[in-house]
C-alpha positions, 0 to 999 in steps of 0.5 A: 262223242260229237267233234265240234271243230271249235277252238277256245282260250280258257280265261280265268281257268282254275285249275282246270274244270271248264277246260276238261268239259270242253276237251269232252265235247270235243273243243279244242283248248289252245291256250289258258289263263290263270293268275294264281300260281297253285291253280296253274300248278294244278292245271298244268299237271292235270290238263296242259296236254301241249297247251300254252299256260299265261299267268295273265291275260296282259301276257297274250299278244294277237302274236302269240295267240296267232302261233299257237296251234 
């Protein structure tokens, strides 16, 4: 598998589908968002591997995102 040394923030993530491709091609997924609680939920128990989880994108700061790593 190819390592691409990319970084992403899953926007509208679902319960995780676009993340799980990313992290097989080697894309590092800092951080998700998703409003709906049960997808969240579903994310969280599938993908979150040390990932940071927002219910809203009006919840990510510069400052935050600049914590994460």
């Amino acid at each position: 598998m190819t390592e691409h040394n990319l970084t992403a923030i899953d926007l509208f993530a679902g319960a995780g589908g676009l993340s799980l491709a990313a992290m097989q091609l080697g894309i590092h997924v800092k951080a998700a968002v998703e409003i709906d609680k049960y997808a969240r939920k579903t994310y969280t128990r599938n993908l979150i591997h040390g990932k940071y989880l927002f219910s809203s994108p009006l919840a990510i700061s510069v400052g935050a995102l600049s914590m994460l790593d």
